[in-house]
C-alpha positions in Angstrom: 0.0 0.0 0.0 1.9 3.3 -1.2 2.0 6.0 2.0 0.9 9.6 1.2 2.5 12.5 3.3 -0.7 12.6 5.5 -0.2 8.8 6.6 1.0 8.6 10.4 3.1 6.0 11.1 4.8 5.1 14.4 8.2 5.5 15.1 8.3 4.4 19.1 6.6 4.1 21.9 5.0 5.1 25.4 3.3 4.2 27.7 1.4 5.9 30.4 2.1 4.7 34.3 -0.5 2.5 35.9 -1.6 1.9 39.7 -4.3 0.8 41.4 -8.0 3.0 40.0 -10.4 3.8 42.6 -11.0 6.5 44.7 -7.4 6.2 46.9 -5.3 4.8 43.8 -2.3 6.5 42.7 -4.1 8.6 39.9 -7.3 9.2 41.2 -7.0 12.3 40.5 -5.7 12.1 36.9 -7.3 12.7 33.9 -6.7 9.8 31.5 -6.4 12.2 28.8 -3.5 14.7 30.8 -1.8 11.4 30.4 -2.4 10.6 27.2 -0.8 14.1 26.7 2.2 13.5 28.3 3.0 10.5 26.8 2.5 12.3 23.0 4.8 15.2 24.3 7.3 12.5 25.5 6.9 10.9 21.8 7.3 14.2 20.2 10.4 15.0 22.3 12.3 11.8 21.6 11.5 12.1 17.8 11.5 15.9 17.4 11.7 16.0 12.9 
């Protein structure tokens, strides 16, 4: 299948920290998507072009 300059391919990878859920877990007050967030910036960082 021939890529196009819009196609997003992956490069690396990430991934977010996990601990217990619930009300007294580690990220109980996290938002998923803050992580999600960091773990794209951390992504962008390590492969800046």
């Amino acid at each position: 299948m021939p890529r196009t300059a819009r196609d997003v391919v992956f490069v690396d990878g990430v991934r977010t920290p996990f601990g217990k859920a619930g009300p007294k877990g580690l990220y109980a007050d996290t938002r998923a998507d803050d992580l999600v967030v960091r773990a794209i910036r951390e992504l962008m960082r390590r492969n800046p072009s």
